[in-house]
py3Dmol code that shows the C-alpha trace and the ligand (Angstrom):
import py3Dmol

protein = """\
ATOM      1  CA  UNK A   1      23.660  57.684 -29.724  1.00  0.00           C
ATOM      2  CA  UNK A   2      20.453  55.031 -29.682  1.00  0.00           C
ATOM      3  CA  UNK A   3      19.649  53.368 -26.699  1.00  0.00           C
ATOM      4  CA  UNK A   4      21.407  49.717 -26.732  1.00  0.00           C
ATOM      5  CA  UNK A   5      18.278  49.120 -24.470  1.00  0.00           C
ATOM      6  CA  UNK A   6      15.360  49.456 -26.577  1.00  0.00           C
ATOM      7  CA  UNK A   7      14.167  45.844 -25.911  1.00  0.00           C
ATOM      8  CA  UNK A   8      12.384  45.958 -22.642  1.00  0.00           C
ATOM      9  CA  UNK A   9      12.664  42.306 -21.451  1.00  0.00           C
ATOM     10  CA  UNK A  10      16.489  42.711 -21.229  1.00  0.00           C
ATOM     11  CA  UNK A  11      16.480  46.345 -19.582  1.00  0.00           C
ATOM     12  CA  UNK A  12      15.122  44.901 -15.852  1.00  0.00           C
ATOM     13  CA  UNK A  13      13.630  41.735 -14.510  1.00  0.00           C
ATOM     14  CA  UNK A  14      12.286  43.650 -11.447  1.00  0.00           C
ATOM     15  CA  UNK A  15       8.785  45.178 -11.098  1.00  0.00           C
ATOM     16  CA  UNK A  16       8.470  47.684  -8.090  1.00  0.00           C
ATOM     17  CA  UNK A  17       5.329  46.218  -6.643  1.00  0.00           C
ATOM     18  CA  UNK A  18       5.203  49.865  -4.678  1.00  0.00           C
ATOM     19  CA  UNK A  19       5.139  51.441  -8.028  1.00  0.00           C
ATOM     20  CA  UNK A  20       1.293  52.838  -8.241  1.00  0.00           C
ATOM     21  CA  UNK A  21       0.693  53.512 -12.202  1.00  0.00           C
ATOM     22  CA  UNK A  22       0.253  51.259 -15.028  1.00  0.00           C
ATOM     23  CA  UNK A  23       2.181  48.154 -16.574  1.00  0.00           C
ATOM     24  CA  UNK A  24       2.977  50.719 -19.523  1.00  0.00           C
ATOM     25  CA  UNK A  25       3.641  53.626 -17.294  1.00  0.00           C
ATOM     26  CA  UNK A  26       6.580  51.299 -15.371  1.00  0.00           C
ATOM     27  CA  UNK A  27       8.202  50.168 -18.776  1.00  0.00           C
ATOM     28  CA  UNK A  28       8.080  53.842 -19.742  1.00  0.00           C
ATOM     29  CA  UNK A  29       9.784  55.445 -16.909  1.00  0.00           C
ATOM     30  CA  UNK A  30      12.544  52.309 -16.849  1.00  0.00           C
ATOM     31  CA  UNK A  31      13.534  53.946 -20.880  1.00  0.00           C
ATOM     32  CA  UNK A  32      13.489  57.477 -19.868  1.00  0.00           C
ATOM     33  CA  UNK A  33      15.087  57.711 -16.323  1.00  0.00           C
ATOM     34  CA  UNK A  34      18.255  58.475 -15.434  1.00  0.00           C
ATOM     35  CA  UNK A  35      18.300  56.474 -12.074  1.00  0.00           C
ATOM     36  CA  UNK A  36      20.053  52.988 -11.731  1.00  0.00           C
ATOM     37  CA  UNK A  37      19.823  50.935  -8.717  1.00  0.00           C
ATOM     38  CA  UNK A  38      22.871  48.687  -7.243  1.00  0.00           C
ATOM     39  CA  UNK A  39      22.387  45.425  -4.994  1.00  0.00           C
ATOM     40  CA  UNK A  40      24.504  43.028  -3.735  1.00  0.00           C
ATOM     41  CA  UNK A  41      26.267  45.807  -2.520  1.00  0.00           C
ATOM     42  CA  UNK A  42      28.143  45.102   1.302  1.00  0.00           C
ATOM     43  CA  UNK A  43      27.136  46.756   4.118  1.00  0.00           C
ATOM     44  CA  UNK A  44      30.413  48.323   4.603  1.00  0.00           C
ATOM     45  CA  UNK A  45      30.892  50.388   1.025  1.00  0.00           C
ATOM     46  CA  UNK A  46      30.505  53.947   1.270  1.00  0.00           C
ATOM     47  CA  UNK A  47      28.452  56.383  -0.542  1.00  0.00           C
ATOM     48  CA  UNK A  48      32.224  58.005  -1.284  1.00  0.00           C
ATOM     49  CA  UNK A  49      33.071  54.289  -2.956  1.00  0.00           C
ATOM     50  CA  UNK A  50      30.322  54.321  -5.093  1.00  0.00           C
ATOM     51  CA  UNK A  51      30.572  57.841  -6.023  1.00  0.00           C
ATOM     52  CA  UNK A  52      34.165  57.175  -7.142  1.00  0.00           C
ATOM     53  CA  UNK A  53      32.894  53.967  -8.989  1.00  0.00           C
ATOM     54  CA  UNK A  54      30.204  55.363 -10.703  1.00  0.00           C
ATOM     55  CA  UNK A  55      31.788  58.443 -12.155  1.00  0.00           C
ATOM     56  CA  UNK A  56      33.572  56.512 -14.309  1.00  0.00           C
ATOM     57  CA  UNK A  57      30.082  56.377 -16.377  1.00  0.00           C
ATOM     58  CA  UNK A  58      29.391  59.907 -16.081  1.00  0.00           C
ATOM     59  CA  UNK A  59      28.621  62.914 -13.853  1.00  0.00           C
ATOM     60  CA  UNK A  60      26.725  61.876 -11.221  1.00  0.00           C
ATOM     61  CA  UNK A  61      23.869  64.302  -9.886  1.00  0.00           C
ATOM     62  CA  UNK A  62      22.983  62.184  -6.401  1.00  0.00           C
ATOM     63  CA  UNK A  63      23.474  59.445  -4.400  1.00  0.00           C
ATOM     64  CA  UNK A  64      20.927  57.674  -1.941  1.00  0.00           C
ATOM     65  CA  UNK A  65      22.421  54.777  -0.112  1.00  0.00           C
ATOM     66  CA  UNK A  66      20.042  51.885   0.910  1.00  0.00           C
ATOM     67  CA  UNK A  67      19.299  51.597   4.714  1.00  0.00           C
ATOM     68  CA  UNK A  68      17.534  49.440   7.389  1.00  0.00           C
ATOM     69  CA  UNK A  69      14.808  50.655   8.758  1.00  0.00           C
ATOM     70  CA  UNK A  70      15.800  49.554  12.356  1.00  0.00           C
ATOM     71  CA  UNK A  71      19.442  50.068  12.474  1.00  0.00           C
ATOM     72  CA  UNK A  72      19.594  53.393   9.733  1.00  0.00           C
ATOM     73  CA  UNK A  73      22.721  51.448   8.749  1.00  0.00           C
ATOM     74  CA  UNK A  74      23.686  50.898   4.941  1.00  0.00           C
ATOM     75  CA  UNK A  75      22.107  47.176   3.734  1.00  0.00           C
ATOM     76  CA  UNK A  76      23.616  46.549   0.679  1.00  0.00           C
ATOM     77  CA  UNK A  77      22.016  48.491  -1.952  1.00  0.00           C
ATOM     78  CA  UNK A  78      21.722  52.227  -3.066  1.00  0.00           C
ATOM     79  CA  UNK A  79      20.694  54.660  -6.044  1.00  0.00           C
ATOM     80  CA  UNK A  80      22.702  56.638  -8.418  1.00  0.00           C
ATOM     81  CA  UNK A  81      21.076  59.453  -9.998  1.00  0.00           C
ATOM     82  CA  UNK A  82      23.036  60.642 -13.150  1.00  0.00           C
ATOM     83  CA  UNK A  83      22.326  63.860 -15.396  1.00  0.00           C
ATOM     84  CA  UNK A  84      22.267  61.628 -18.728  1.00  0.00           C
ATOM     85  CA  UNK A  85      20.083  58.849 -19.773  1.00  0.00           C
ATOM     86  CA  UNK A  86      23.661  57.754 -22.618  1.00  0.00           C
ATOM     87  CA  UNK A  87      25.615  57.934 -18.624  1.00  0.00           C
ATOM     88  CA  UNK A  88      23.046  55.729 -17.022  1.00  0.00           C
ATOM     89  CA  UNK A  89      22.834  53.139 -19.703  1.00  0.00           C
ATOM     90  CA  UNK A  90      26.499  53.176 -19.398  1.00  0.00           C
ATOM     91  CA  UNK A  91      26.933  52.453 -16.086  1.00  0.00           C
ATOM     92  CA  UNK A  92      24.435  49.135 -16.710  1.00  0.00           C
ATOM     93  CA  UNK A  93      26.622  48.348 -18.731  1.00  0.00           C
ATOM     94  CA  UNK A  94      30.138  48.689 -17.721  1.00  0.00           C
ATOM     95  CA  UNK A  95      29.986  48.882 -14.097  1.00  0.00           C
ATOM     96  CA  UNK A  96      27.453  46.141 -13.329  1.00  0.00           C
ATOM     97  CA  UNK A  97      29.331  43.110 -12.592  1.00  0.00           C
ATOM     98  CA  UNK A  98      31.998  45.137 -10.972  1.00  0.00           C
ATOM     99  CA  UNK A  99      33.692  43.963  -7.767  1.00  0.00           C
ATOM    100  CA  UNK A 100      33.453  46.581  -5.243  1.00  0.00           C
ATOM    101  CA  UNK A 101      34.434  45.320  -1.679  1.00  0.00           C
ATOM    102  CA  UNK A 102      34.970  41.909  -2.937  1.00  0.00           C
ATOM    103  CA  UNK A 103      31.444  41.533  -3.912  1.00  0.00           C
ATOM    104  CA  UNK A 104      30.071  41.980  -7.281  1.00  0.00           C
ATOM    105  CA  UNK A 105      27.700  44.520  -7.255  1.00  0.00           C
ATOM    106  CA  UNK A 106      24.277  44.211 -10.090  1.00  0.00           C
ATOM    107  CA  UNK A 107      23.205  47.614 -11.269  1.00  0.00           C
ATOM    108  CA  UNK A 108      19.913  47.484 -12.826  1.00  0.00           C
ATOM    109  CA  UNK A 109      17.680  50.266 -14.413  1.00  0.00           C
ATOM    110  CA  UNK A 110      15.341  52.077 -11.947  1.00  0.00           C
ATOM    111  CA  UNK A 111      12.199  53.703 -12.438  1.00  0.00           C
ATOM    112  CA  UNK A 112      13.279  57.432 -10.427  1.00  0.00           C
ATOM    113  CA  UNK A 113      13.504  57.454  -6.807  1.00  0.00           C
ATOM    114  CA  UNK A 114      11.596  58.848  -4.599  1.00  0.00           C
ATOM    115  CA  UNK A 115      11.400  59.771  -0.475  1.00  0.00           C
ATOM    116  CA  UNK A 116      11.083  56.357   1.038  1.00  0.00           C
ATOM    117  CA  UNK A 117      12.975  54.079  -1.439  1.00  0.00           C
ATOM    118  CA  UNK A 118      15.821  54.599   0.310  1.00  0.00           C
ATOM    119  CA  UNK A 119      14.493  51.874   3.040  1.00  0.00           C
ATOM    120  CA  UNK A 120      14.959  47.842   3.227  1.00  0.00           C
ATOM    121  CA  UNK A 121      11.560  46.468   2.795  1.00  0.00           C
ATOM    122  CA  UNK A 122      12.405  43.109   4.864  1.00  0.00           C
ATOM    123  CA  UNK A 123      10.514  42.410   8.212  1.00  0.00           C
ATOM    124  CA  UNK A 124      13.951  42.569   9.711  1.00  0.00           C
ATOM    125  CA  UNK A 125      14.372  46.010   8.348  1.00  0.00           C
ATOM    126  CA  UNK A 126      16.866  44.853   5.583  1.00  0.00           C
ATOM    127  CA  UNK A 127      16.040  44.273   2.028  1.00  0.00           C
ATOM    128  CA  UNK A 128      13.939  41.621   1.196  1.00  0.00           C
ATOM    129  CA  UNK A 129      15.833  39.152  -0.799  1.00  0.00           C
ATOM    130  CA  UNK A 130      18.434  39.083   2.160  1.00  0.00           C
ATOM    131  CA  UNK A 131      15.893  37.231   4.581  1.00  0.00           C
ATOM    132  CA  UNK A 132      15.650  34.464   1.638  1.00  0.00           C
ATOM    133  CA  UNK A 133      19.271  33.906   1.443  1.00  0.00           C
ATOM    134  CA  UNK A 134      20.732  30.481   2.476  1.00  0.00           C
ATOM    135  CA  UNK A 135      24.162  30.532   0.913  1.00  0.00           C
ATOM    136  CA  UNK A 136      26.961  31.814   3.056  1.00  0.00           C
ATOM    137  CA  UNK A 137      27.642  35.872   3.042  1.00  0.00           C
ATOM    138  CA  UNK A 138      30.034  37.328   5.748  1.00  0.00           C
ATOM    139  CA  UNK A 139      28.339  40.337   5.704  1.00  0.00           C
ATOM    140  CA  UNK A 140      24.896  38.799   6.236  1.00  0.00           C
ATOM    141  CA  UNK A 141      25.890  36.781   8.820  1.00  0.00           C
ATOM    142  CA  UNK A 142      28.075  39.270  10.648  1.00  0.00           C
ATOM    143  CA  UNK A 143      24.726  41.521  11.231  1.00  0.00           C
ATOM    144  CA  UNK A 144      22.552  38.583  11.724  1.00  0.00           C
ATOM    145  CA  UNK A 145      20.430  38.417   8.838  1.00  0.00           C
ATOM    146  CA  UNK A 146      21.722  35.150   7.730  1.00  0.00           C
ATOM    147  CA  UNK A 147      18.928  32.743   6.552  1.00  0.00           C
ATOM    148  CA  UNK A 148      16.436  34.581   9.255  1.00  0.00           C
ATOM    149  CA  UNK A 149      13.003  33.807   7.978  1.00  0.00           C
ATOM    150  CA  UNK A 150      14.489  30.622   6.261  1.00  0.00           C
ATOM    151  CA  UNK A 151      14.927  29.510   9.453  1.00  0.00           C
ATOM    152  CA  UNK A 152      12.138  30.461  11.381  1.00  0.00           C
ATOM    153  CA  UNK A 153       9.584  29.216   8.528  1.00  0.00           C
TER     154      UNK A 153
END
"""
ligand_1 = """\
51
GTA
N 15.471 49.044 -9.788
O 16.364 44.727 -8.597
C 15.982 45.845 -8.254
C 15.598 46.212 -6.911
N 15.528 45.513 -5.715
C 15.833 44.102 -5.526
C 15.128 46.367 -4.763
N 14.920 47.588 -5.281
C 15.203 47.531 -6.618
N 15.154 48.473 -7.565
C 15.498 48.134 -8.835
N 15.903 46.864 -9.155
O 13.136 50.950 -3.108
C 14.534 48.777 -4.537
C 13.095 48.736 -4.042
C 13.154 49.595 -2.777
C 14.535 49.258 -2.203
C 14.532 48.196 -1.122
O 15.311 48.808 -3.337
O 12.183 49.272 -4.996
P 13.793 45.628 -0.961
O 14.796 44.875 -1.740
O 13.943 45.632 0.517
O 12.296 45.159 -1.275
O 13.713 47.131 -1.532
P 11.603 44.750 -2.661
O 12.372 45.231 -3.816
O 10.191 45.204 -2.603
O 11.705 43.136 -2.553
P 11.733 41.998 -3.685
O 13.081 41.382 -3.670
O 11.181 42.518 -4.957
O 10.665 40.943 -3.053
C 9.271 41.117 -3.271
C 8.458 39.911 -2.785
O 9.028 38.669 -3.192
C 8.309 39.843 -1.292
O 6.948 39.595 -1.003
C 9.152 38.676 -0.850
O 8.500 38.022 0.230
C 9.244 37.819 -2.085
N 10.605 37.238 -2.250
C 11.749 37.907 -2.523
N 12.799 37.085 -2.604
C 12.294 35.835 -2.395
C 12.874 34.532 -2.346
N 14.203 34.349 -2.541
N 12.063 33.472 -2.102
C 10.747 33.644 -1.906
N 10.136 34.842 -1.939
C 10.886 35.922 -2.164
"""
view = py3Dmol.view(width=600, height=400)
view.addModel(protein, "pdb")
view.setStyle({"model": 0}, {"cartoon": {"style": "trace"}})
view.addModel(ligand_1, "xyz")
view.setStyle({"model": 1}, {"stick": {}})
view.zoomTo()
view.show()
């Protein structure tokens, strides 16, 4: 089957700034792996949840669920690591947009994972884009990451 995702600016609007090769060497491994990341995930959904989820695209080969550094508690995001590149495309696809514990999750392309990813990057020890958020989210607020920085800047 050809890739439905040849054109590059559609296939992911994020750049891993953690990523050390080129521009070119980025773009490539977004075509060619078989790794898709999900955010806006909440804290609560188990790695058993997405595995049942996700294996409606395919077989999967691994799952690494997203933690804070602090707490070593899930923070809303995680990687699924399929066998097939046709699988992972398909799970952009179909199950992106998805409501999974109420929330609907965004599963975008990744470059591979690797031992570390697995980590928020926030200075709370949650991802990033969490300690930016103003709207309301239970599960933010709950674990008192609601609006942090916003608030303190
Ligand atoms: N494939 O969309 C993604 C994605 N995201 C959002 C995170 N990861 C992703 N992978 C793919 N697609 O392994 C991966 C990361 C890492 C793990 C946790 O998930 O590669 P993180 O979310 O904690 O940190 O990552 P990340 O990704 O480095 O942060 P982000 O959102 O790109 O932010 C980068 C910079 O932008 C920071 O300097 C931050 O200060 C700034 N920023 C982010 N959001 C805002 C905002 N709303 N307003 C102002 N500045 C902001």
């Amino acid at each position: 089957m050809a890739s439905l995702f040849k054109d590059l600016a559609k296939i992911s609007a994020y750049r891993d700034r953690r990523f050390s090769g080129t521009q070119e060497e980025f773009e490539d491994a977004l075509l060619k792996s078989t790794t898709v990341y999900a955010g806006n995930m909440s804290f609560y959904t188990t790695e058993e949840q997405v595995y049942e989820l996700f294996s409606r695209a395919g077989e999967i080969k691994k799952i690494v669920m997203g933690l804070d550094k602090n707490s070593k508690t899930p923070c809303g995001f995680c990687f699924v690591m399929f066998y097939s590149r046709d699988d992972t495309e398909d799970s952009v696809k179909y199950i992106s947009g998805t409501i999974l514990d109420d929330r609907p999750i965004r599963v975008d392309f990744d470059w591979g994972f690797q031992e570390g990813r697995q980590w928020g990057r926030g200075r709370s020890g949650g991802q990033v884009r969490d300690e930016y958020r103003t709207d309301y989210d239970p599960d933010i607020l709950l674990l008192g990451g609601y609006g942090k920085l916003v608030q303190k800047e």
